[in-house]
C-alpha positions in Angstrom: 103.0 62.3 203.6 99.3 63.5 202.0 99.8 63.9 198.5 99.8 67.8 197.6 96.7 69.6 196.6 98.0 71.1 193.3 100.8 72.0 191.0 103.0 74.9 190.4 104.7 75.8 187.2 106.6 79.1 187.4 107.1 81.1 184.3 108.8 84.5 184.1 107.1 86.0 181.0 106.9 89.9 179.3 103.1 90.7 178.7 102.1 93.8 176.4 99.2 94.9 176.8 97.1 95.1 173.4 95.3 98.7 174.9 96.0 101.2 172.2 95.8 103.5 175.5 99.1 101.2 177.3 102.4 101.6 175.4 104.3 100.2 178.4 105.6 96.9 178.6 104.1 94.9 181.7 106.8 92.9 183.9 105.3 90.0 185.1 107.8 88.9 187.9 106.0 85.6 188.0 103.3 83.7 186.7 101.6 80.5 188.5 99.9 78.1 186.7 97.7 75.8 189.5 96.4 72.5 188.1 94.3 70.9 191.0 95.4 67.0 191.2 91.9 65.9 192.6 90.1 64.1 189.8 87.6 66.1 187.6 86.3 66.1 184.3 86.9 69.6 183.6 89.7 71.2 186.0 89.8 74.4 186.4 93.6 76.5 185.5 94.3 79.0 187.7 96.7 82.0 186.6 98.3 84.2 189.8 100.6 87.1 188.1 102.8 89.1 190.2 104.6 92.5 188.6 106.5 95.1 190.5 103.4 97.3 188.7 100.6 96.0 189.1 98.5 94.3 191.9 98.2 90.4 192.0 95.9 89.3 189.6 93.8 86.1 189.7 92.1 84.4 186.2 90.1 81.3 186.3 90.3 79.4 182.6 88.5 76.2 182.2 89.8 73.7 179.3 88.3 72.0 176.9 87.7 68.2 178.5 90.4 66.0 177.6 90.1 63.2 174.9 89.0 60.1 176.0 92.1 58.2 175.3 93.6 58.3 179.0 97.2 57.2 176.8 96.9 60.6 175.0 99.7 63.3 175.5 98.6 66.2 177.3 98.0 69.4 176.2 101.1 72.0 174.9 100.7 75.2 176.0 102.9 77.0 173.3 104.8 80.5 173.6 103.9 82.4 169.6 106.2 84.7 169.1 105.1 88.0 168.8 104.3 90.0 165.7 106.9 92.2 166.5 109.9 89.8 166.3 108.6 88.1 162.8 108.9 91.4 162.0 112.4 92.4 162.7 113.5 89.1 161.4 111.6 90.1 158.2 113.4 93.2 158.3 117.4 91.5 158.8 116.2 89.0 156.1 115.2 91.6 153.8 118.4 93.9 153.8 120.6 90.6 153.5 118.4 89.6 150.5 119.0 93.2 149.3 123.1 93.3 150.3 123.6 89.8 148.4 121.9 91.2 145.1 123.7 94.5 145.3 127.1 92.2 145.4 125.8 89.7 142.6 124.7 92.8 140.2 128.8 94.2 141.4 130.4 91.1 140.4 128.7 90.5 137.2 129.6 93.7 135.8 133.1 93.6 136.7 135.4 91.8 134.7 136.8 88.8 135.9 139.8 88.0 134.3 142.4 90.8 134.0 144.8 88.7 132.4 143.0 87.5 129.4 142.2 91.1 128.4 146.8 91.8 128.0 147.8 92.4 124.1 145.1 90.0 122.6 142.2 92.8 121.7 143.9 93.3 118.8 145.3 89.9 117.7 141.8 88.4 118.3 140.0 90.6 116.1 142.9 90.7 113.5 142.3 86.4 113.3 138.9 86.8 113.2 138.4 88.8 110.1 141.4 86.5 108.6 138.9 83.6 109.2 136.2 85.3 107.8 137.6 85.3 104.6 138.4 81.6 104.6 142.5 82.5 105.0 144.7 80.9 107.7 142.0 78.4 109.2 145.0 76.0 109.9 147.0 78.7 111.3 145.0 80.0 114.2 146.2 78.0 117.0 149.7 78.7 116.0 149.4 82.0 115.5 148.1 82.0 119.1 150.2 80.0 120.8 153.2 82.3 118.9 152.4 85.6 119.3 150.2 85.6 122.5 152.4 83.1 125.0 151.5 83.0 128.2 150.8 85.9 130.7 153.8 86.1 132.8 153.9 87.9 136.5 156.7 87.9 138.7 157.5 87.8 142.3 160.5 89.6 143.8 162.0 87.6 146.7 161.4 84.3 148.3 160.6 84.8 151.7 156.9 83.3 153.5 154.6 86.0 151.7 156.1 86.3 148.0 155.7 82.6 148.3 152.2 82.8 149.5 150.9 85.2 146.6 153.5 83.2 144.0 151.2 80.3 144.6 147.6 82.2 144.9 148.5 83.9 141.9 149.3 80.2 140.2 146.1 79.0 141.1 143.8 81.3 139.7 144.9 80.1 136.0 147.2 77.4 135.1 147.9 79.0 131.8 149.6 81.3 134.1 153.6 81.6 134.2 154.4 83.1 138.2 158.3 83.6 138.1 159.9 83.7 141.7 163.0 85.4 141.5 165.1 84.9 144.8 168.5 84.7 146.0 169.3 81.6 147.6 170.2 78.5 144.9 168.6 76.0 147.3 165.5 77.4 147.5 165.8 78.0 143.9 166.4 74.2 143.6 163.5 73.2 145.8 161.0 74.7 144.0 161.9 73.4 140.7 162.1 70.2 141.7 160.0 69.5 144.5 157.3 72.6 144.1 158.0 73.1 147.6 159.4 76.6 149.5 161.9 74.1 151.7 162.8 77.1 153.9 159.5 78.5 154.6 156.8 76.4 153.4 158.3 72.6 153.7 155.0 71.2 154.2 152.5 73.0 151.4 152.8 72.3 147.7 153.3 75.0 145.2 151.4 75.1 141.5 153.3 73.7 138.9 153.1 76.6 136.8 155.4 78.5 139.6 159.4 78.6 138.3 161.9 79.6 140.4 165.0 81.3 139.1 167.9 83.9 140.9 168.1 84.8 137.0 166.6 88.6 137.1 166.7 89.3 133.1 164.8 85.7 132.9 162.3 86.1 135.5 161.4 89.7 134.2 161.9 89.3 130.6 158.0 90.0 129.2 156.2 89.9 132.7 152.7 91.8 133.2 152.8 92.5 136.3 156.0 92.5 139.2 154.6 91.3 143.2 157.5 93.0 145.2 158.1 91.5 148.4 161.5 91.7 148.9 162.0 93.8 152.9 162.0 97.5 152.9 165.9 98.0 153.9 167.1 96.1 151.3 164.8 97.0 148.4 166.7 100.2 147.1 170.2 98.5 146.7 168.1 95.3 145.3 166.1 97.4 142.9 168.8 99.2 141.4 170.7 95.9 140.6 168.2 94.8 138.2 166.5 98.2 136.8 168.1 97.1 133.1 165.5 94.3 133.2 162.3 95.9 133.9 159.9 97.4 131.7 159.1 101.2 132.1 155.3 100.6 132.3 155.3 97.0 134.4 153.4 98.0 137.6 155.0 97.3 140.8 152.4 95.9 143.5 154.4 96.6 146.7 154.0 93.9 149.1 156.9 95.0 151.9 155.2 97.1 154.4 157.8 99.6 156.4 159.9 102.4 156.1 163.4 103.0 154.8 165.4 103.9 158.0 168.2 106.3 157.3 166.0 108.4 154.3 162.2 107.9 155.9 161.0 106.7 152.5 158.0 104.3 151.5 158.1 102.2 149.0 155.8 104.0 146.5 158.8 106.6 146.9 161.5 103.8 146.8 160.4 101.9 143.7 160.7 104.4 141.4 163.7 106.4 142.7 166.0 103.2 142.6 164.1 102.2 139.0 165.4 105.8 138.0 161.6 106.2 136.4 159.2 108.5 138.4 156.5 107.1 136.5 157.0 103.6 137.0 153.6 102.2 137.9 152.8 101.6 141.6 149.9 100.0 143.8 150.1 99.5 147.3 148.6 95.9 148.6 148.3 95.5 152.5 145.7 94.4 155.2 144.9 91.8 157.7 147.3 88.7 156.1 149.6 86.2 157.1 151.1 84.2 154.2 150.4 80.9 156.5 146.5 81.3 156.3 147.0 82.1 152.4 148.7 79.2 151.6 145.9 77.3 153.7 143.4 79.1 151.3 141.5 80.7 154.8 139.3 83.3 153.7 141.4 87.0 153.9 140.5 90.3 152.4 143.1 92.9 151.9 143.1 96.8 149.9 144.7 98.1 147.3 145.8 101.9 146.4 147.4 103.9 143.5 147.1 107.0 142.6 145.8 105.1 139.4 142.1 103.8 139.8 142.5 101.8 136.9 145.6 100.3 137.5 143.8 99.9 141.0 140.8 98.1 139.5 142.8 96.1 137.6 145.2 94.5 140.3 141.7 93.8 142.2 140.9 91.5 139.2 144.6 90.2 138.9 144.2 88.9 142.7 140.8 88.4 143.7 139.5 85.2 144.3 137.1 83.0 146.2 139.1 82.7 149.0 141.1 86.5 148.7 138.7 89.5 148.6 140.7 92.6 146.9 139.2 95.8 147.6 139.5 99.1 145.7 137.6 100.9 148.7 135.7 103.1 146.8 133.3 105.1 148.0 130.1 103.2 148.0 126.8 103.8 149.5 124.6 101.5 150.0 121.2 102.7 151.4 118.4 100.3 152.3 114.7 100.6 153.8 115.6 98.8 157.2 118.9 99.3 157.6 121.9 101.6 158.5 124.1 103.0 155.4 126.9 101.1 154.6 129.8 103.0 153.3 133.3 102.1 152.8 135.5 104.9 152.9 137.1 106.2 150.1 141.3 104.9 150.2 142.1 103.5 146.9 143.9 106.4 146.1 145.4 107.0 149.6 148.5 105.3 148.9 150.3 107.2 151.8 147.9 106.1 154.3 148.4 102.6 153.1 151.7 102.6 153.6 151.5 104.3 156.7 149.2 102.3 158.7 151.2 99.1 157.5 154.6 100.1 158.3 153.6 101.7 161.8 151.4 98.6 163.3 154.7 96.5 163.1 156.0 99.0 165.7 152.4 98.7 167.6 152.9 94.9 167.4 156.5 95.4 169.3 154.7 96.8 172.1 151.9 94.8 172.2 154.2 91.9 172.6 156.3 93.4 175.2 152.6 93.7 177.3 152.4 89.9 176.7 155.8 89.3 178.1 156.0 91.6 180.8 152.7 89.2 181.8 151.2 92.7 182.0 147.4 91.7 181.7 144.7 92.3 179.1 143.4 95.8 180.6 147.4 97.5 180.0 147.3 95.4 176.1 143.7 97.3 175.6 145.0 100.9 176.7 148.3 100.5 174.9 147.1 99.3 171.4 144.6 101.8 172.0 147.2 105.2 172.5 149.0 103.6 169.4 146.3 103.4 166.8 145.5 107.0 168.2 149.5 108.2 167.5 149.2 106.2 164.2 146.4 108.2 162.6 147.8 111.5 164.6 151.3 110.8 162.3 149.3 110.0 159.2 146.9 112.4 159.0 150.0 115.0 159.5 151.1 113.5 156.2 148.2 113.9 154.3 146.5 110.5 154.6 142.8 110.4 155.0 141.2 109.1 158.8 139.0 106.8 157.0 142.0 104.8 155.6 143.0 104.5 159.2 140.0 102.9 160.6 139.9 100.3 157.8 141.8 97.0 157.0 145.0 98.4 156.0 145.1 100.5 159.4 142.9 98.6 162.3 142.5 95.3 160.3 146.0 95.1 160.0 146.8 96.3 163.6 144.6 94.1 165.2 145.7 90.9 163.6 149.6 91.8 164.4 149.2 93.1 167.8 146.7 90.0 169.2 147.7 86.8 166.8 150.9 84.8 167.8 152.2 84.4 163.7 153.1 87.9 164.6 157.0 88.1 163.9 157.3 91.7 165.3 154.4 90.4 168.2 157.1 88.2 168.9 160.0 90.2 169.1 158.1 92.0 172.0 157.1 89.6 173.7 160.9 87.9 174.0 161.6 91.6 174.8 159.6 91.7 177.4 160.8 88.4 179.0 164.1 89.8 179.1 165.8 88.6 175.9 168.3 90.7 174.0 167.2 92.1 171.0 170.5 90.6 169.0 169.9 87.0 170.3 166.3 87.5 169.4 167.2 88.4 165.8 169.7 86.1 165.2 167.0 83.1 166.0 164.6 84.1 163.6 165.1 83.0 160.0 162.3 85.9 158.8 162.6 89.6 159.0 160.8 91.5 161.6 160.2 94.8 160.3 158.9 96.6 162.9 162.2 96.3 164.2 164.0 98.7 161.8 160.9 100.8 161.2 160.6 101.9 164.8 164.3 103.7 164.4 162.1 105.8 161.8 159.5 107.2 164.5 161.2 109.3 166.5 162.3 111.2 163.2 159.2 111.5 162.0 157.5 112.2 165.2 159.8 115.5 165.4 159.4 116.1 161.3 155.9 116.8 161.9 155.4 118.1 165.3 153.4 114.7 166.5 154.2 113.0 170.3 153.6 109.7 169.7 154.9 108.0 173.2 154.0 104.7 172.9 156.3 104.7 169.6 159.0 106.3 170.8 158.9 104.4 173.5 159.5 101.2 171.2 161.9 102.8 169.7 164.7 103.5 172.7 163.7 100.1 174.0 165.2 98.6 170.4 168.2 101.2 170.8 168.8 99.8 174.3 168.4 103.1 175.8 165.2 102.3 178.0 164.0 98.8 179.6 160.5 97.9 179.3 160.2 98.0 183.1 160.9 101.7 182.8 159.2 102.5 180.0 156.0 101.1 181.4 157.2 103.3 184.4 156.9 106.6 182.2 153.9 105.6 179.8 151.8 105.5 182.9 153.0 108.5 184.3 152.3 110.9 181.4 149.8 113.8 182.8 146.1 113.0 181.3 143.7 115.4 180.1 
């Protein structure tokens, strides 16, 4: 067979044409090179484009002659990239540049260290004129060590994620004294002895500075600060049991997300009602968590609300870290040359829209699961979780929470991680629901409480308290109730007139 002529390279370029009179782009459907294989000192290159918008265009280019080296590579033909990407990369790296000096300047006006700044203002300027005058220079560190003590916060309950933010907590300063008061003597034991959670965390080691007791006048006697994380239906009767031993002005950082089911309360309404103090201190923490990933240290952010913003700011020092980004969601507006706003909306004081979103994406999560089970596909999980974040924000706004709050990481963040992720306890109540398990054997399996599961008896009563259809809900609901399969409530979801 003669050996061909010449060679093809095919190329599918974009050409701009550099006329300031042509603003189109020109779409070059191909682009021949043609390299004649006949021996020459100076070959010619022949260019053949073809566009949808142009006629077929011929260029001749002849090359510089080639080195005399015949061993010499060949010559690159290189694609620059145009002006007009440098620029836009110019442009992203600019308003990250911008972003990560805006969050350096943030973080080096905040203070860091909450706990240090507790009851020793005072004492520390009291010692320091002492040793001024030359009085009490041997005295200082005992004085200290006497009247300061360590800072003491305490964790109410010992289930997976008390434990979790017992041991974050520990971390951040060993100084630090984290007392876990819980219920069971064996898991009182096993932390004490072995720093281990046996029950929920066999396998992770807590701080050392983490002490366990079911004592409630020893765990609360002096503490700063209270984590409460015992489960919604249980706090009221819990609370009132040990109100003798809490300080009027500790604040409570509610960690139990849910509502109470026979009275429709939320915990910033619960706390202080069973503490018989309507101004005991209260902040809300929620958001995208599972206590797993925090004891892993996996990177997790999560908000905090009270209708205190500096009580607010101040539990955003208390639990920040490397690893755990707090945020106080204040409105903040961030404008740059190249780039879109960037806002955060404004929910650190939106304590019932907190609450809201966190107690009624357990609910979500039970139907979610159910679509899993029922092996219902991915286009029926995108339409359901959809109508429920919709009936969410519907309900809250009706109780005077703000949208924004809604759409942010203790409404969508939160929803999204219990609806799609498998450490889902109420995700997994649905989906053994919809696989045809009975709700009581499913509950009396599981060594954690699921409570989406007791919250969704609160929906219908709402729904009806403030004139709010909220189907996908409700449905939940009378499933749990055993009053409607999920066969047949699929049945009347999808047959709800539209429009």
């Amino acid at each position: 067979m003669a050996a061909s002529s010449e060679s093809q390279l095919f190329f599918n370029p974009i050409l701009t044409s550099k006329n300031s009179h042509l603003k189109n782009l020109l779409h070059v459907h191909s682009l021949i090179f043609k390299v004649p294989i006949f021996p020459t000192k100076n070959p010619a290159l022949l260019f053949t484009l073809n566009s949808s918008s142009t006629t077929t265009t011929h260029c001749v280019a002849t090359p510089p002659l080639p080195p005399d080296d015949p061993d010499s590579d060949p010559v690159t033909i290189t694609n620059v990239a145009p002006d007009r990407t440098r620029d836009r990369r110019k442009i992203v790296r600019v308003a990250w540049e911008k972003l990560v000096r805006w969050s350096r300047s943030w973080r080096s006006k905040a203070k860091t260290d909450i706990l240090e700044r507790t009851n020793k203002v005072s004492l520390s300027l009291s010692l320091s004129l002492l040793i001024f005058y030359g009085q009490l220079f041997f005295m200082v560190d005992m004085i200290l060590t006497c009247f300061c003590g360590s800072n003491i916060v305490v964790v109410l309950g010992g289930g997976s994620f008390g434990t979790a933010m017992a041991a974050h907590v520990a971390n951040k300063k060993n100084q630090l004294e984290v007392y876990m008061l819980v219920r069971d003597p064996f898991v009182c034991q096993s932390i004490n002895e072995t720093h281990c959670n046996c029950r929920y965390f066999p396998g992770h080691k807590l701080p050392e500075n983490v002490i366990a007791t079911t004592d409630a006048k020893v765990a609360l006697l002096g503490a700063d600060y209270c984590l409460h994380a015992v489960p919604v239906q249980f706090s009221s009767s819990f609370l009132e049991g040990i109100a003798d031993y809490v300080d009027p002005g500790m604040p409570f950082i509610s960690l139990s997300k849910g509502l109470e089911l026979n009275t429709l309360r939320m915990m910033s309404q619960i706390i202080p009602q069973a503490l018989k103090n309507p101004r005991q201190p209260f902040i809300a923490l929620s958001g995208p968590s599972f206590a797993l990933e925090l004891m892993n240290n996996l990177p997790t952010a999560m908000v905090v609300a009270s209708k205190d913003k500096k009580l607010a700011n101040a539990v955003q020092q208390l639990l920040a870290s490397s690893h755990l980004r707090i945020s106080t969601s204040r409105m903040i507006s961030i404008k740059f040359k190249y780039c879109a706003q960037l806002v955060t909306p404004d929910d650190s004081s939106d304590v019932t829209g907190v609450e809201i979103a966190g107690a009624l994406k357990n609910v979500l999560a039970i139907a979610a699961g159910i679509v899993d089970g029922m092996n219902l596909g991915n286009n029926s999980m995108a339409a359901l979780v959809s109508q429920g974040c919709s009936e969410i924000r519907w309900l809250a706004t009706k109780m005077g929470a703000k949208p924004t709050t809604i759409t942010g990481l203790s409404g969508t963040g939160d929803i999204m991680l219990t609806c799609f992720v498998n450490l889902s306890r109420n995700r997994t109540v649905g989906v053994r629901l919809g696989s045809g398990e009975k709700l009581d054997d499913i509950l009396s399996s599981m060594n954690q409480v699921a409570e989406g599961v007791s919250t969704a008896g609160a929906v219908i009563a709402l729904a009806q308290k403030y004139n709010v259809k909220m189907p996908v809900l409700t449905a939940v609901a009378r499933i749990i109730d055993n009053e409607l399969t999920p066969k047949k409530a699929v049945f009347e979801l999808m047959s709800l007139p539209t429009g």
